[in-house]
N, C-alpha and C positions, 0 to 999 in steps of 0.2 A: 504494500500500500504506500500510496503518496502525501504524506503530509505537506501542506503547503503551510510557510510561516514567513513574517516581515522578519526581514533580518535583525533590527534593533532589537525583537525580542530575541534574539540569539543570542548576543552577546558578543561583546567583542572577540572571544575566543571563537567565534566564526569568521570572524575578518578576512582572513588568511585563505581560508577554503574556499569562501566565496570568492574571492581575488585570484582564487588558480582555477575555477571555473574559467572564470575572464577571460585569462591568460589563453588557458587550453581552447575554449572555441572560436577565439581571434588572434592565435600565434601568428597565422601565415601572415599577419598585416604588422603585427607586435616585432616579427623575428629580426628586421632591421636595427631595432635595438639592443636587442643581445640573442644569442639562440638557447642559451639558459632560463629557462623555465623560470627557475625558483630566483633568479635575478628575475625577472619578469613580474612576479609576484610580489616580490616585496617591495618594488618600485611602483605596482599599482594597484598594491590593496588597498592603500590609503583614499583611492579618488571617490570610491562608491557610497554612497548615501546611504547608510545602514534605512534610515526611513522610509526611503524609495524603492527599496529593492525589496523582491520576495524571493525566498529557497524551497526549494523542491527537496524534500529530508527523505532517501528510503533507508529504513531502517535507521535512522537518526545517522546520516551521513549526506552534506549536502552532494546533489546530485543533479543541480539545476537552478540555474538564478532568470529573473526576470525585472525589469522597473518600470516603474507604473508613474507616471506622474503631472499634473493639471498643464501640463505645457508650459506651465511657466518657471517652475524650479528646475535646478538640474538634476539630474541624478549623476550627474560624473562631476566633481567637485578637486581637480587637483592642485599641487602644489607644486611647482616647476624646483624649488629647492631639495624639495622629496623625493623629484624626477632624478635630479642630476648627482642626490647622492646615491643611488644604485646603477643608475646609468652611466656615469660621469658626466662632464661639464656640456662636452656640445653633442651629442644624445639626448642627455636629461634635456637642454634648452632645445632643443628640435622638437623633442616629446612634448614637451610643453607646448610649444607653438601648434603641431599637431593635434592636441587634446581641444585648445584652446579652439583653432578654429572647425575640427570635425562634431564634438563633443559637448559642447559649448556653447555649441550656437543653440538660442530659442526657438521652440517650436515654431513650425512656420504659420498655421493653420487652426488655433487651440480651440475658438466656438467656445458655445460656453456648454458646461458638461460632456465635453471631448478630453479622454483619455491620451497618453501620449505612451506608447508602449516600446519600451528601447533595452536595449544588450541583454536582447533573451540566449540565452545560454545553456548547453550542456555539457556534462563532464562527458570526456570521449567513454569511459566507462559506464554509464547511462542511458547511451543513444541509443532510440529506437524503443524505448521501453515505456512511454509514454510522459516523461517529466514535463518539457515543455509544454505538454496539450493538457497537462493537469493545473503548471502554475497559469497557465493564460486562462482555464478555465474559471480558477480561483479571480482572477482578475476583472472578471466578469458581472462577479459578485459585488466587487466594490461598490459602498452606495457613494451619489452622487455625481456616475458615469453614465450616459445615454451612447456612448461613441468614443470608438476606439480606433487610434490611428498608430501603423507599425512606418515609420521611416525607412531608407536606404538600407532596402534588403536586397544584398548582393543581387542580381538578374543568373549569376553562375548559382549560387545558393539554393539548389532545387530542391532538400530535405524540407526546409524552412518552408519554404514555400506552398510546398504541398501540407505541411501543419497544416498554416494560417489560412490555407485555403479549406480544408476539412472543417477547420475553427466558424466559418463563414465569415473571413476575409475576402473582401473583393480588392484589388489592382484600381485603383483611382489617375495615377499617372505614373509614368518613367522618367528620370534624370538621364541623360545620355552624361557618361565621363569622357575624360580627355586623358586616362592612364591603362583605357582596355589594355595596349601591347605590354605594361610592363604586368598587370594583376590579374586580363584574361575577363575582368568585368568590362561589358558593354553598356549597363545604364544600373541604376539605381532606381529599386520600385518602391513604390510607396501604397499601402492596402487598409481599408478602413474597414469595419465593422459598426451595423447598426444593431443597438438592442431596441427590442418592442420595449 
């Protein structure tokens, strides 16, 4: 079974776990800055909004993160000094400029009672077993939500995809990128959900 639970009530002592979730389902993007893992982790477990975020616990082991939030708070909150001391000096200040402008930026679309649903995540140990389709479900539940909006979901990302699409996710619009040749993504989609 899936427990779904807001990280704040976890505890700082999930910090960590949650932060190698991160890591592990956005290495390919992250690995420019180091290909160590656990370098990777402790330079960005700090960014994530215990508030914002929710975990997928099976068996009381996180297994899946997701963040939920009114479009107007961030859920990635870094420290460019935090960056650079795991990363070093002009990695960490890259990372930072990188957080800053991918991570950072405000919702573009909030409405009022629209969702903003970002860095859904599984542990590669996890995948496929349903975690994701249980914390988004959990998200669903939130009061105060009529509409939920998912961001810049890879168009290469077809696991994901087909979730939020089972989810009843619809595709609203694509972003065309200008780095398909180096990362092999063509556009950035963006998919909403309405609740009755």
């Amino acid at each position: 079974m899936i427990e779904v639970r807001r990280a704040d009530e976890l505890g700082e002592g999930y910090r960590r776990a949650i932060g190698g979730i991160f890591v592990d389902a956005f290495y390919e993007y992250f690995s420019y800055f180091s290909t160590d893992r656990e370098r990777l982790t402790d330079a960005f477990a700090h960014m994530l909004v215990p508030d914002l975020f929710y975990v997928g616990l099976v068996d009381g082991s996180p297994a899946g993160i997701a963040a939920c939030t009114d479009g107007r708070r961030l859920s990635i909150q870094h420290d460019t000094r935090e960056l650079r001391r795991h990363l070093g000096l002009v990695k960490g200040t890259i990372a930072g400029s990188v957080f800053k402008s991918n991570f950072q930026a405000p919702f573009h679309h909030p409405g009022p009672a629209t969702a903003s649903v970002e860095c859904v995540a599984t542990a590669a140990a996890y995948r496929g077993r349903g975690v994701a389709s249980a914390i988004l479900t959990h998200l669903l539940t939130l009061p105060g939500y009529r509409a939920y909006v998912l961001e810049d979901i890879a168009d290469t990302n077809g696991a994901a995809l087909r979730v939020y699409g089972r989810l009843g996710y619809t595709e609203i619009h694509r972003r065309p990128v200008k780095h398909t040749k180096r990362t092999g993504i063509n556009s950035y989609i963006c998919m909403r959900l309405e609740r009755d």
